[in-house]
C-alpha positions as CSV (number, residue, x, y, z in Angstrom):
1,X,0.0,0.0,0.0
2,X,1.0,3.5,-0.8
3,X,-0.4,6.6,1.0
4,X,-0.6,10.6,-0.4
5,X,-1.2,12.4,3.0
6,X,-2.7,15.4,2.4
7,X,-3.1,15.1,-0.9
8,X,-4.8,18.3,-2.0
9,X,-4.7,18.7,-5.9
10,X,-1.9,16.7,-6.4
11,X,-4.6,13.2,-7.2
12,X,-1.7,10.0,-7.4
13,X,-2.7,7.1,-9.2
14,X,-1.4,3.9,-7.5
15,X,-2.3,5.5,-4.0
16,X,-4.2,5.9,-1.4
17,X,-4.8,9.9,-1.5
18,X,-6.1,11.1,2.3
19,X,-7.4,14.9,2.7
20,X,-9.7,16.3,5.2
21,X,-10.2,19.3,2.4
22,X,-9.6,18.3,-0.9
23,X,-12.8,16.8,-3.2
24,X,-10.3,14.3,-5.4
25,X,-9.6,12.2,-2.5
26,X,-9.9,7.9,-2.1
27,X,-10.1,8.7,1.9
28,X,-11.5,12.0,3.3
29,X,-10.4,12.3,6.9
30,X,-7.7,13.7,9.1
31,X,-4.4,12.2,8.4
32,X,-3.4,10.8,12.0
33,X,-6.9,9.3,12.4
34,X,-6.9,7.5,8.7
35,X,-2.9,6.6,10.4
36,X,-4.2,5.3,13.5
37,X,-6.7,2.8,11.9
38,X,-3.9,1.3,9.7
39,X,-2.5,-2.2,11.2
40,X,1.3,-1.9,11.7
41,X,3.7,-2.8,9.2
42,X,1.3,-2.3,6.1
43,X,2.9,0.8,4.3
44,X,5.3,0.3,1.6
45,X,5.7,4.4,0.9
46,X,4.5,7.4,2.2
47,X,4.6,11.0,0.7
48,X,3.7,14.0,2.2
49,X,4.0,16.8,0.6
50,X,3.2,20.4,1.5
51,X,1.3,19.2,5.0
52,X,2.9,18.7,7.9
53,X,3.9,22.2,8.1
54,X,-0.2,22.9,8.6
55,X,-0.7,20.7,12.0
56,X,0.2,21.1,15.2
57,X,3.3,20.7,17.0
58,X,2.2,17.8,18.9
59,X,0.0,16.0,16.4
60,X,3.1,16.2,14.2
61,X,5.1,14.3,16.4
62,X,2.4,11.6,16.7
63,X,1.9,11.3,12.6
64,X,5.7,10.7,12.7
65,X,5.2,8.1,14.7
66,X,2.4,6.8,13.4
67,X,4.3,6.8,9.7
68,X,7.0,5.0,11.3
69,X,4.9,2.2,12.7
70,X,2.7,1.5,9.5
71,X,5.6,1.8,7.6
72,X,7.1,-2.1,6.3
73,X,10.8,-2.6,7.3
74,X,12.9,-0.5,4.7
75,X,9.4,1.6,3.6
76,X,10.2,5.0,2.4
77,X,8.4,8.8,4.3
78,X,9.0,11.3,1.4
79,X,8.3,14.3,2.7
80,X,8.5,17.9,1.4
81,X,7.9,20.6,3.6
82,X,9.1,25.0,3.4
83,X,12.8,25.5,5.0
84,X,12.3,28.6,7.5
85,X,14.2,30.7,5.4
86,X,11.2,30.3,2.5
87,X,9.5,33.9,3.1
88,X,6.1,31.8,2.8
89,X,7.6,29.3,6.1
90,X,6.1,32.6,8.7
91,X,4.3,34.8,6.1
92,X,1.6,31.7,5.3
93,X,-0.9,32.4,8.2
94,X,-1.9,28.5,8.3
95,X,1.8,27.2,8.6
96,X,2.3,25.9,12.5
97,X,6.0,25.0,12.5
98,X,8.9,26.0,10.9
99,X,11.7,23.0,9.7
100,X,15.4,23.1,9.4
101,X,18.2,20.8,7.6
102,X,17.9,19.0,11.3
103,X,14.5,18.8,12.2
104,X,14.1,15.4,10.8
105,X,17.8,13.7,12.7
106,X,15.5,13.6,15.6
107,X,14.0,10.7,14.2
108,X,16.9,9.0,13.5
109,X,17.3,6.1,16.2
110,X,21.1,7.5,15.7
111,X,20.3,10.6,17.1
112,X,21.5,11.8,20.3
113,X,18.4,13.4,21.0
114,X,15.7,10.7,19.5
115,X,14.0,10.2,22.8
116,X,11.3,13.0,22.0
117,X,9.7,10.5,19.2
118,X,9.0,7.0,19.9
119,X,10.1,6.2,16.4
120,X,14.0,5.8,14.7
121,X,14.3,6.3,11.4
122,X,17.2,4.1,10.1
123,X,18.5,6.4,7.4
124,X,17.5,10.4,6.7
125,X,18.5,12.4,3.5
126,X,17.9,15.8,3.9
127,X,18.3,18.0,0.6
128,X,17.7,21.9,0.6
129,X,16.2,23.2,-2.6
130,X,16.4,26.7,-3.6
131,X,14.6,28.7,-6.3
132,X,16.7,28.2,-9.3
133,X,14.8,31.8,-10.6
134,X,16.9,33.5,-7.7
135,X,20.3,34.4,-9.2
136,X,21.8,32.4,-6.0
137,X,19.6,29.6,-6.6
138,X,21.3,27.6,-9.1
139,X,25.0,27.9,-7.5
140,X,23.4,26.7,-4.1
141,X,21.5,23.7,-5.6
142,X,24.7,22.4,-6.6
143,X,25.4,21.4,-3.1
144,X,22.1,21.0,-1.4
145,X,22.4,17.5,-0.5
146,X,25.7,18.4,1.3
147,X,25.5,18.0,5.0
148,X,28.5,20.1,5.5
149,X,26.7,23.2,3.2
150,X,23.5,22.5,5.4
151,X,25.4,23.3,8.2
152,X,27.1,26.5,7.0
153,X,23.8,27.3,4.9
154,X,21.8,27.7,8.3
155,X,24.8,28.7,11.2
156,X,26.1,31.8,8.8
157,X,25.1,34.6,7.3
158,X,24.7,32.1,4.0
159,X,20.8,31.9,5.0
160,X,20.2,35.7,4.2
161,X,19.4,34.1,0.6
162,X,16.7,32.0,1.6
163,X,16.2,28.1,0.8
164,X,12.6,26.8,-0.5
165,X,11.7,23.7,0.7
166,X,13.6,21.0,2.2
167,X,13.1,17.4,0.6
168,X,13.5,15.0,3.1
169,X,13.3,11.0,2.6
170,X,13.2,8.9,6.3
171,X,14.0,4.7,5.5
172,X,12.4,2.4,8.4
């Protein structure tokens, strides 16, 4: 089985699209409740794109655990979601949290700080996408998947040219 959470517009053929809003759904409900009534271990791949900055701090920590947990062993959460530096990451009036190039190690079972998820992620790419219209866009997209330019993109002055969306992709 393959899931679409919050699938909007964006109809997938070969999945299970689930929106509380949208009309082109195969499953209209909230996304941690359609989660919760999944058995475990039944998810081949998940995507979620443009969502999980809309919920809740809380409830997002409980749909990445309840991802992880439907999730078979080696499934795939792809996940796009705006990096804070996106102007649209505060200026959106119905985005609830803002990510980073480390939100996500926190669900790595690696991670020295895992304990405030229930869940670990075996493996976590992160890569930060910028506008390629900007003029800084396309230089900076050459090394987007780069921990190291993660790093010195956010703890610098670097992030004054601002990201657009990080694309992340969590293996169980």
């Amino acid at each position: 089985m393959k899931l679409n959470l919050g699938s909007g517009n964006k109809y997938l053929e070969g999945y299970v699209n689930i929106d509380i809003y949208a009309d082109k759904v195969d499953v209209k409900q909230d996304i941690l409740k359609y989660l919760k009534s999944l058995k475990a271990d039944t998810v081949e791949k998940i995507i979620a794109t443009n969502i999980l900055e809309h919920i809740e701090k809380q409830k997002f920590l409980d749909v990445m655990k309840e991802c992880h947990r439907v999730l078979i062993k080696n499934g795939e959460l792809k996940i796009v979601v705006p990096h804070y530096t996106n102007p649209n990451a505060f200026g959106d009036p119905t985005h609830r949290i803002q990510f980073s190039c480390n939100t996500f190690n926190f669900f790595n079972r690696e991670h020295r700080d895992n304990y405030y998820c229930a869940c670990g992620f075996s493996e976590i790419f992160v890569y930060l996408n910028f506008n390629l219209k900007l003029p800084h866009g396309l230089f900076f997209s050459l090394f987007g998947g780069s921990s190291f330019f993660q790093l010195l993109f956010e703890y610098t002055p670097l992030h004054i040219f601002p990201a657009q969306y990080l694309k992340v992709m969590l293996l169980k």
